[in-house]
C-alpha positions, -999 to 999 in steps of 0.1 A, spaced: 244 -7 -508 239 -32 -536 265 -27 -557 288 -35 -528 277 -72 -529 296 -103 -539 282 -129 -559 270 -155 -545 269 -145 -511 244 -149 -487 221 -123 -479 205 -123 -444 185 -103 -417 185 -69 -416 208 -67 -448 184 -83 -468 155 -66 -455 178 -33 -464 181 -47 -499 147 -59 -506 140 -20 -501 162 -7 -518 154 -27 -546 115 -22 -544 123 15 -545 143 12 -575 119 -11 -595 86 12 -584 107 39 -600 107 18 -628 137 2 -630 131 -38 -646 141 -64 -627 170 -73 -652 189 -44 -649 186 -45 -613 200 -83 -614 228 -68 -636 235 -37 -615 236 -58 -585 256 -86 -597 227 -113 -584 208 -135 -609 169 -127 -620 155 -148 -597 171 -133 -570 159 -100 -573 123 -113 -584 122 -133 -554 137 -100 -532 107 -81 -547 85 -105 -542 94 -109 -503 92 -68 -500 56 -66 -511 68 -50 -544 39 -55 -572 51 -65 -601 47 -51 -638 41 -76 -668 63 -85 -692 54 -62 -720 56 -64 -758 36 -80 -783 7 -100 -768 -15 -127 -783 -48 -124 -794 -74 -149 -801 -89 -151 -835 -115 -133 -843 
């Protein structure tokens, strides 16, 4: 279903619903949210927004954090 998509269509009602799914699936399964912008074709905030709307809870970003000094 998403990688049938055209960029920078619209996305409405049940289809988006469908994709909002599909994508939530995917990232729970741990997926990141960039390569399911790329594999979809739609831009990061897209898809963050998508997940967001779904109920999807999202993961931090990862990597090297900061620490105070001590």
């Amino acid at each position: 279903m998403a990688e049938t998509l055209r960029k920078g269509t619209r996305v409405t009602g049940d289809e988006r619903s469908d994709l909002a799914s599909d994508l939530k699936r995917r990232y729970d399964n741990g997926e990141s949210i960039r390569s399911l912008a790329a594999a979809t074709g739609r831009s990061y905030g897209f898809v963050h927004r998508l997940l967001t709307e779904a109920g999807a809870t999202l993961r931090g970003r990862g990597g090297a954090t900061r620490r105070g000094r001590g």
